[in-house]
Structures are given as C-alpha cells and as structure tokens.
N, CA, C and O atoms as CSV, one atom per row, in Angstrom:
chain,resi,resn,atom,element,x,y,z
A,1,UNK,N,N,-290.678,34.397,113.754
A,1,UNK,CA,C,-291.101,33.627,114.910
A,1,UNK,C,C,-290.566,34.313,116.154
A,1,UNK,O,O,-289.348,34.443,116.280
A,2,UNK,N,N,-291.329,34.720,116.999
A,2,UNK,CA,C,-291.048,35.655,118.264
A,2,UNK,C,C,-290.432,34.289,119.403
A,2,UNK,O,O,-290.223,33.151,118.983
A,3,UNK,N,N,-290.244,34.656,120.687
A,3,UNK,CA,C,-289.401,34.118,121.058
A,3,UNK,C,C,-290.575,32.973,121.980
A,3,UNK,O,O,-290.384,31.793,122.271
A,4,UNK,N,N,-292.002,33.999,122.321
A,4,UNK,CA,C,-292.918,32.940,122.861
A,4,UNK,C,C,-293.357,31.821,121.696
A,4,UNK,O,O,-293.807,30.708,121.968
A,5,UNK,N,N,-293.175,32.246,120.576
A,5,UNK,CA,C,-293.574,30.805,119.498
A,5,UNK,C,C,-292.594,29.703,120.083
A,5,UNK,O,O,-292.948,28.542,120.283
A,6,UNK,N,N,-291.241,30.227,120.350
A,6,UNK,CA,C,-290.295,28.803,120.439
A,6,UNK,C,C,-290.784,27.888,121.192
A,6,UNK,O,O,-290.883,26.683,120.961
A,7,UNK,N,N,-291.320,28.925,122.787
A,7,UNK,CA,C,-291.673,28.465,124.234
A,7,UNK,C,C,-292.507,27.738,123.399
A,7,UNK,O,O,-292.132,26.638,122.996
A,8,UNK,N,N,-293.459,28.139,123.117
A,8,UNK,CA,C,-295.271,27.409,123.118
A,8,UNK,C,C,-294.779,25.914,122.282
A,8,UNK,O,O,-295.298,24.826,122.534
A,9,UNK,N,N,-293.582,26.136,121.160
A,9,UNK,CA,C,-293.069,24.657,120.690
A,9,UNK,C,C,-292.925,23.422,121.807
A,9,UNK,O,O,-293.473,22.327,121.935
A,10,UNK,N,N,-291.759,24.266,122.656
A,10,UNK,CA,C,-291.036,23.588,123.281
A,10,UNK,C,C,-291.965,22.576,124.327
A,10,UNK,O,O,-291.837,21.397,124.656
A,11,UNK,N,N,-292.941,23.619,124.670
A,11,UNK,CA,C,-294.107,23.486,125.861
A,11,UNK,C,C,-294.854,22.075,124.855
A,11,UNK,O,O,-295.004,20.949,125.328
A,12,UNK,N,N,-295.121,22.342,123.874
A,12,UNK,CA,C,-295.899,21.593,122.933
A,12,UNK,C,C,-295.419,19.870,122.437
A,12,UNK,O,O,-296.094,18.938,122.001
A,13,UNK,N,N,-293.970,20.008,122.742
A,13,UNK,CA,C,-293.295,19.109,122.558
A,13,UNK,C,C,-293.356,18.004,123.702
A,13,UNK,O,O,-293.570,16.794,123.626
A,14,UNK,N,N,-293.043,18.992,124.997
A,14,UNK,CA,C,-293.442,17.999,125.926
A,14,UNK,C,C,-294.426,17.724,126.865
A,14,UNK,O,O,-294.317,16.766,127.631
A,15,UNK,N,N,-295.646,18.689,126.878
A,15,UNK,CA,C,-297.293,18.484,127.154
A,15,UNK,C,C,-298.159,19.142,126.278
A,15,UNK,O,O,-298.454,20.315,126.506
A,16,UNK,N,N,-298.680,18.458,125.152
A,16,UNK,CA,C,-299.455,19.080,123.990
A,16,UNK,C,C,-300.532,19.799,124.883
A,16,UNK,O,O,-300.591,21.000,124.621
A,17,UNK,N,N,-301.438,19.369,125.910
A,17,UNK,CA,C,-302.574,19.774,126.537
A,17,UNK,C,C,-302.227,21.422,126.970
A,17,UNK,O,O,-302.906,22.410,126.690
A,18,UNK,N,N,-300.910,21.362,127.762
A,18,UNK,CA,C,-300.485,22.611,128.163
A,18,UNK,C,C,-300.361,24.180,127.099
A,18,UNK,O,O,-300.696,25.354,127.259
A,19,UNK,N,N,-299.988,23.738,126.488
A,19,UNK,CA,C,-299.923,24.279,124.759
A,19,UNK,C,C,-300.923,24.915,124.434
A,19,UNK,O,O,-300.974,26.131,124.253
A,20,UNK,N,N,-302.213,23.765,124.287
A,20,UNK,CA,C,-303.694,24.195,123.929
A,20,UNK,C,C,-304.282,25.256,124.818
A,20,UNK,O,O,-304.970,26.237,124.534
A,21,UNK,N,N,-303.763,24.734,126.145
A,21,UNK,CA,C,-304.508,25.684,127.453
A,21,UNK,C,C,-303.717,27.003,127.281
A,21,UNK,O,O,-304.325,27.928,127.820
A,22,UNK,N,N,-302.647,27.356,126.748
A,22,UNK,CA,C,-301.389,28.541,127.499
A,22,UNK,C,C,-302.476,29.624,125.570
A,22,UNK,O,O,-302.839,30.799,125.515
A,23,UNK,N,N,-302.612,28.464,124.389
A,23,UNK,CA,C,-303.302,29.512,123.543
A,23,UNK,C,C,-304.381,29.842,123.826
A,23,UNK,O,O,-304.621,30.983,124.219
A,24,UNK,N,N,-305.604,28.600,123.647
A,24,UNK,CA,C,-306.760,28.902,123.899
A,24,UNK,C,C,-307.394,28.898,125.074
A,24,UNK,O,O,-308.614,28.923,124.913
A,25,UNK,N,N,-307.028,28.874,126.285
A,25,UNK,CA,C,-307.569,28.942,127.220
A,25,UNK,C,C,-308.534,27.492,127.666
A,25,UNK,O,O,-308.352,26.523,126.929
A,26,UNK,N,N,-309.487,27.321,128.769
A,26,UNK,CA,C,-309.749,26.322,128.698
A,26,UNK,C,C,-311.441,26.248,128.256
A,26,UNK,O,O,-312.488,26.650,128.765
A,27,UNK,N,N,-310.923,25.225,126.568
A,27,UNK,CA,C,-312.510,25.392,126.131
A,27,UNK,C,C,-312.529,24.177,125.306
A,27,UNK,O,O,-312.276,23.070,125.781
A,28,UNK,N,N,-312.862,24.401,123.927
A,28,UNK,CA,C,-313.133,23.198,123.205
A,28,UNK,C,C,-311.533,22.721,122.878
A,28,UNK,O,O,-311.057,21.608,123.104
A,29,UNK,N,N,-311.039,23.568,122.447
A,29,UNK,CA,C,-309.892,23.135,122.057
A,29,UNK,C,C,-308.996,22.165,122.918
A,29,UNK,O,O,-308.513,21.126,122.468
A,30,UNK,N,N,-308.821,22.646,124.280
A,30,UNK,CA,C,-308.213,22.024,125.452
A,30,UNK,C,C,-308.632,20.924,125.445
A,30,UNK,O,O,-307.854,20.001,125.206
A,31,UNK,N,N,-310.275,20.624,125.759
A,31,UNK,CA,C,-310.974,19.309,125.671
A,31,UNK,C,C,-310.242,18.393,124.258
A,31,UNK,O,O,-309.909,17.210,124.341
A,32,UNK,N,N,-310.127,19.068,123.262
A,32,UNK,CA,C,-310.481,18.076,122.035
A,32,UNK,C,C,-308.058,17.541,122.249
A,32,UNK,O,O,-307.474,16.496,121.962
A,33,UNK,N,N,-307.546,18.778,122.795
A,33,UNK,CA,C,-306.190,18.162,122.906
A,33,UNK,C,C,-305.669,17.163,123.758
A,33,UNK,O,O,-304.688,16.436,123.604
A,34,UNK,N,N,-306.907,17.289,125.162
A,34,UNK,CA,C,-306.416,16.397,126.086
A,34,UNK,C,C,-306.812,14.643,125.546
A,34,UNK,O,O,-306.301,13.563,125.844
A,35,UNK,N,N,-307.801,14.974,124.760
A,35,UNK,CA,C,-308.496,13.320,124.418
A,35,UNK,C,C,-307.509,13.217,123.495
A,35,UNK,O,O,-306.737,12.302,123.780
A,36,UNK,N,N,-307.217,13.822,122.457
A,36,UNK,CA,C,-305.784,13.182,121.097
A,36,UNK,C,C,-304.621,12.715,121.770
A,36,UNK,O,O,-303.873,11.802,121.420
A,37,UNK,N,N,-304.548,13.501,122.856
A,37,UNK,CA,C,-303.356,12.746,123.881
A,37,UNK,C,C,-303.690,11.913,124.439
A,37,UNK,O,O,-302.677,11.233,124.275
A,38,UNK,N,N,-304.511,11.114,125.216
A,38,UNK,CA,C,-304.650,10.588,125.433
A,38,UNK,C,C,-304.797,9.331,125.058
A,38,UNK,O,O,-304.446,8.381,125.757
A,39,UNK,N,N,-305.537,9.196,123.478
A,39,UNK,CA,C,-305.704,8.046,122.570
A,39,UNK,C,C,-303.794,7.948,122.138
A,39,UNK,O,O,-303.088,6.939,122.161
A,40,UNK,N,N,-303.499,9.010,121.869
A,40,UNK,CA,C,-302.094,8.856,121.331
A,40,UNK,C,C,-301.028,9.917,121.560
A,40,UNK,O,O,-301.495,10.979,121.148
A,41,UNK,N,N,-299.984,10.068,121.967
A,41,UNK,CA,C,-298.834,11.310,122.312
A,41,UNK,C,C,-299.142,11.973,121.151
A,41,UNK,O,O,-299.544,13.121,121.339
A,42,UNK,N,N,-299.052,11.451,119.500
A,42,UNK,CA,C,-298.695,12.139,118.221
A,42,UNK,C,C,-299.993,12.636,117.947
A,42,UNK,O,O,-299.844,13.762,117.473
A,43,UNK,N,N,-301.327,12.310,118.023
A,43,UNK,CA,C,-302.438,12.957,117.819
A,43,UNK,C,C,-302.659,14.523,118.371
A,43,UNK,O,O,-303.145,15.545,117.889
A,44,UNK,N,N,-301.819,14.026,120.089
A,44,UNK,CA,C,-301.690,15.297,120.218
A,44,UNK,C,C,-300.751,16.398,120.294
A,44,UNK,O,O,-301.015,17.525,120.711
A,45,UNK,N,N,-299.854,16.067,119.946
A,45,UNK,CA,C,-298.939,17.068,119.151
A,45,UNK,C,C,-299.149,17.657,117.989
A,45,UNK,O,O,-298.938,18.857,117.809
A,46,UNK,N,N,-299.695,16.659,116.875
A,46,UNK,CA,C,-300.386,17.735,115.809
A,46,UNK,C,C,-301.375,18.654,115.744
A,46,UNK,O,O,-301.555,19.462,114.834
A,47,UNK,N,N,-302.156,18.482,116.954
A,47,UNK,CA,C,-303.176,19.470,117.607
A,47,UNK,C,C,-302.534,20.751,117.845
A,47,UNK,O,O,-302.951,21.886,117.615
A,48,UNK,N,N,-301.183,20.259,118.468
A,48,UNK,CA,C,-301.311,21.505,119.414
A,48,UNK,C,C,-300.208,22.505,118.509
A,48,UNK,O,O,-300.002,23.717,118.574
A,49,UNK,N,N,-299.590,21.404,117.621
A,49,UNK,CA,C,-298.518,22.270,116.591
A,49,UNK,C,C,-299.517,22.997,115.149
A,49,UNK,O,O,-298.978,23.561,114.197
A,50,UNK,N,N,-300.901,22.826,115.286
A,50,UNK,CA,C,-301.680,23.624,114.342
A,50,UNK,C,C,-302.413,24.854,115.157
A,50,UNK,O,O,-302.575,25.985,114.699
A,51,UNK,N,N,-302.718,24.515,116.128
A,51,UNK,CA,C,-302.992,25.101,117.097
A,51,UNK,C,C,-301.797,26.796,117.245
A,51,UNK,O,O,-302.182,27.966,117.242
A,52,UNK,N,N,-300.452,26.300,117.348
A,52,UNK,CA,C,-299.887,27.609,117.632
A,52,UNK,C,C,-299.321,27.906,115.580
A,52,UNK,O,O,-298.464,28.772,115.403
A,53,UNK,N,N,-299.867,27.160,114.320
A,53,UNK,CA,C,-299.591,27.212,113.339
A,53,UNK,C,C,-301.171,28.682,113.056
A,53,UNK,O,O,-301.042,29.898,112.916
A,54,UNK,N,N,-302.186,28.015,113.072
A,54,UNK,CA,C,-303.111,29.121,113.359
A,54,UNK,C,C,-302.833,30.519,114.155
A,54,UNK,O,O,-302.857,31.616,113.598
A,55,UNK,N,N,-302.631,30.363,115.210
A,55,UNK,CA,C,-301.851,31.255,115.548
A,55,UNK,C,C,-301.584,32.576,115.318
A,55,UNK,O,O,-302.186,33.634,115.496
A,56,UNK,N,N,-300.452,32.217,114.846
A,56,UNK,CA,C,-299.192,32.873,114.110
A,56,UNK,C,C,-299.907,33.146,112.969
A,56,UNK,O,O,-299.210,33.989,112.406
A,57,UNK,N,N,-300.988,32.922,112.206
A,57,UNK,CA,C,-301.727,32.411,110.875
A,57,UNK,C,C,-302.469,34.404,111.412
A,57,UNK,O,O,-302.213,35.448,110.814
A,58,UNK,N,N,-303.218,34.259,112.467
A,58,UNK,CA,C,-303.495,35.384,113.051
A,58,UNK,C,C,-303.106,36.686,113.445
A,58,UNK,O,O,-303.603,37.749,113.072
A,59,UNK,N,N,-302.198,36.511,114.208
A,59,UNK,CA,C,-301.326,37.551,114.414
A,59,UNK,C,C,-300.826,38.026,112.987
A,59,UNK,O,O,-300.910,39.254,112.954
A,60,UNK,N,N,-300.230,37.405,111.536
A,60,UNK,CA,C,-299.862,37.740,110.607
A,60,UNK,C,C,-301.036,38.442,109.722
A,60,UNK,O,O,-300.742,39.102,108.726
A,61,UNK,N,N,-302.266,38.276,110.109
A,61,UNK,CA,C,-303.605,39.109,109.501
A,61,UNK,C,C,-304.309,40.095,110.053
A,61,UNK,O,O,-305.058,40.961,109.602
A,62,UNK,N,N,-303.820,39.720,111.419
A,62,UNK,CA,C,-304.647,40.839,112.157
A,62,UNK,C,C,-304.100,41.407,113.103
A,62,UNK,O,O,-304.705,42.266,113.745
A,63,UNK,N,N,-302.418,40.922,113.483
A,63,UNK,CA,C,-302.580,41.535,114.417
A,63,UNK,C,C,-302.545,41.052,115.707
A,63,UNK,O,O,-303.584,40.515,116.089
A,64,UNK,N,N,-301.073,41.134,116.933
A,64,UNK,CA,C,-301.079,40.889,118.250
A,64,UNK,C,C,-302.876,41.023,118.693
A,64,UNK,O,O,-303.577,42.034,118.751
A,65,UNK,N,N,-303.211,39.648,118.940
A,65,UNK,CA,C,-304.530,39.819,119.759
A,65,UNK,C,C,-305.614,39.764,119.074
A,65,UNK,O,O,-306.741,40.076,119.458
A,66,UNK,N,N,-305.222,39.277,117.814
A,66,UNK,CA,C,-306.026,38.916,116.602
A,66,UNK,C,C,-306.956,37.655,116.549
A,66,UNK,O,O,-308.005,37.382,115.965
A,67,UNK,N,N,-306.039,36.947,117.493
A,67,UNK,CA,C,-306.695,35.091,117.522
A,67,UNK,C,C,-307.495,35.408,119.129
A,67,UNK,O,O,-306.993,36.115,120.003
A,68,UNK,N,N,-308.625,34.807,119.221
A,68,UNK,CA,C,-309.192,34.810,120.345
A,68,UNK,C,C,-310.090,33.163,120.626
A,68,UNK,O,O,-310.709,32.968,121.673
C-alpha cells in the first residue's frame, strides 16, 4: 500500500464523494457516490472503499495508470 492509498483512505473516511472524484474523476462513479452519501454516510463509504479496493486491484495487473 503506497502512501497515496493511505491519503485516498483517510480522504474516504471523511468525504466518500471526494475519494470517488480524486480516483475517477467526475463521471458515473462520482454521481453514483454522491447519492449513497447522501441516502446514508455508510453506503457511501463502501463505495468509495471499493472504489480505491479496485484500484489497487489495477495497478497490481497492469500497472501505475492501469485503472482509467
């Protein structure tokens, strides 16, 4: 785990939306994290903690710059 995984936790811990936006930029994903937060804090934390779980899921197959 590199040292931006911790950040993107930490970030994730206390604005899941921010998380979604800092991986995927702003698209479906962002949309679908800001509404789980919104219905519920924990909906969207598990978003955004699969979110940087994928990830890392990427980079380990392909490669810095692998996930797009």
């Amino acid at each position: 785990m590199a040292c931006s995984d911790f950040c993107l936790i930490i970030i994730a811990i206390i604005f899941p939306p921010l998380a979604a936006f800092m991986i995927t930029g702003c698209g479906c994903d962002l949309l679908i994290n800001i509404c789980l937060t919104l219905l519920g804090f924990i909906p969207g934390h598990i978003h955004a903690f699969w979110l940087i779980y994928r990830r890392n899921q990427a980079h380990k197959m392909y490669g810095p710059g692998g996930y797009s």
